[in-house]
C-alpha positions, 0 to 999 in steps of 0.5 A: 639706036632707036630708044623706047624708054631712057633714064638719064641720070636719073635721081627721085628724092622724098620728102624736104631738102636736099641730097647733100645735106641729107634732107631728103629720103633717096629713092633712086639715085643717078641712074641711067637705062635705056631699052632698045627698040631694035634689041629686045632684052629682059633686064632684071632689076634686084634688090632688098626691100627699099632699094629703090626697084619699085621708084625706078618702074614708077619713073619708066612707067611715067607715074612719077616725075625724077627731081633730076634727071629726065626719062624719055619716051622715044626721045621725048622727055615724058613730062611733055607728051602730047596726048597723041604721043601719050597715048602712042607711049600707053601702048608701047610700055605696059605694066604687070602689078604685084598683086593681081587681084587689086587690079580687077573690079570685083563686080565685073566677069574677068573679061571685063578689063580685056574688053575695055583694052580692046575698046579704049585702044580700037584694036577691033571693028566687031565684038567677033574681032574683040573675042578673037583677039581676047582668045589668041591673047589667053591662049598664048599665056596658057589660058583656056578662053572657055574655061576662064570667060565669064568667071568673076576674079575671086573664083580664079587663083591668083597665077590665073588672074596673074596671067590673064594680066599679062594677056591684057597686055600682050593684047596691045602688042607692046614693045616693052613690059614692067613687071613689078614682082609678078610672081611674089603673090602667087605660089610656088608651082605658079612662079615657073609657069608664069616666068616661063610665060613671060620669057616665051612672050619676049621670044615669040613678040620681041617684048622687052621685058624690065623685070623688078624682084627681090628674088635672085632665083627667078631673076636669074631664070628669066633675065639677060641682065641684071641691075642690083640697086641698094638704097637708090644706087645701082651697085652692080651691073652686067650679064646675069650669068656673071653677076649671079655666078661671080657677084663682085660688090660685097651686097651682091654677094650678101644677096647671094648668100642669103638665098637658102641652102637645101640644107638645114644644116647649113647656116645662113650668111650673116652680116658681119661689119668690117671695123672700118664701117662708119655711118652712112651719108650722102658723101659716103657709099651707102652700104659702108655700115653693113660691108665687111670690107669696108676701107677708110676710103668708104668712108671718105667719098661714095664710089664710082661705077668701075668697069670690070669687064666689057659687060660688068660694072661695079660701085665698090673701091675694091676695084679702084685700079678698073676704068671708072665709068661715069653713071651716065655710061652704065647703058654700054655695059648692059648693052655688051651683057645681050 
């Protein structure tokens, strides 16, 4: 299997001290990803504010360095590319930012950030080229070149600028795109479209796609799988479908619940500890003070990942009696959910 991008046991801590003592703030704990090189897929990465989405893009996407663990670009830890192979890794993995408007320079046409691409990468001998490149790039995320050239980024709304984002990507033909909330800034008519666009472009150019969202409705639209973290930890893992239709880990579940109903009248779940919750350490599982089928064993050690199917894994002591699956192994499981 040929890799693009490998996490191995990858952990990122913040700010003094160690994990054991309880120094340090956890971003991301002990994980482990791989995207395939020869498998396209769309992994969707999912959790509450602070869960650790955003640290694991940075570490994938080479901006952050893991206090342990390594992350790989085709085999190569990222810490040690050459120039060349940086380079080569620039084109390979791109990046779709949250807020489309900050990554535009107001004081240049739309253009502008699609011409420097073509120009810093040589995708183009001629400025003809570079415009039918720029062309076939927007058209295909739904833009139409002659009612969008020339126009500065406030005079576009902002699935407009979202989108010609994707096309600046899209313009290197990458085999991966980390799209960091893509759609949480843009309004609700926008969101289908966009997502839709992103779906299409992993079908039509084979782009692997690691998706990072709060929102479990759209994660459920456009991924194949699912990773749910919480505070740094993957808790669950596996297809989409099984995760969102049949969530096993308590935080799933409460996830799920709190997607709103159709219904005024139907209440939204609330968190209702067990009385077995105890305070959270680095010895503990993380979500024993807000589960409500917390056991003394919650309490006493953090769970491992327990294999509860062939394309399902779970942190949680309810499924003891599973085959434990080292964090190291958690690729098989998201492998058999594609």
């Amino acid at each position: 299997m040929t890799t693009i991008i490998e996490a191995r046991n990858v952990t990122k801590l913040f700010g003094n001290g160690r994990l054991r003592s309880g120094g340090g703030t956890v971003g991301v704990a002990d994980v482990s990803f791989t995207v395939d090189d020869e498998k396209p897929t769309i992994t969707a990465v999912v959790g509450e504010s602070g869960s650790g989405k955003t640290t694991l893009a940075r570490l994938l996407l080479g901006l952050a360095a893991p206090t342990t663990g390594e992350v790989l670009y085709r085999g190569k830890d990222m810490r040690r590319l050459t120039r060349s192979e940086r380079r080569r890794f620039l084109g390979d993995v791109q990046v779709v930012f949250q807020d489309p408007y900050d990554t535009y320079n107001p004081f240049y046409p739309v253009e502008h950030a699609l011409q420097l691409t073509v120009r810093k990468f040589g995708l183009a001998s001629s400025a003809a080229a570079a415009r039918s490149l720029i062309d076939e790039a927007m058209s295909a995320v739904g833009l139409r070149p002659e009612a969008t050239l020339g126009k500065r980024p406030h005079q576009l709304s902002g699935g407009q600028r979202q989108r010609l984002m994707v096309a600046r990507a899209l313009l290197l033909r990458p085999k991966l795109i980390v799209a960091d909330e893509p759609v949480s800034m843009v309004d609700a008519s926008m969101r289908a479209s966009i997502l839709t666009t992103i779906r299409g472009l992993h079908e039509r150019y084979g782009i692997s796609v690691v998706y990072i969202t709060h929102d479990l409705t759209t994660a459920y639209q456009v991924s194949h799988q699912m990773m749910v973290l919480y505070k740094g930890d993957v808790v669950e893992a596996g297809d989409v479908e099984s995760v969102i239709r049949d969530p096993q880990h308590p935080y799933t579940r409460l996830l799920i619940d709190s997607v709103p109903k159709p219904d005024p009248d139907e209440p939204w779940a609330l968190e209702r500890p067990s009385e077995k919750a105890a305070r959270v350490t680095p010895t503990t599982c993380p979500f024993v003070d807000r589960c409500s089928r917390a056991m003394d064993a919650c309490s006493q050690a953090k769970p491992p990942l327990f294999r509860t199917s062939s394309t399902r894994a779970v942190a949680c002591f309810l499924y003891e009696d599973a085959h434990r699956l080292d964090r190291s192994e958690l690729n098989t499981v998201l492998t058999g959910a594609r």
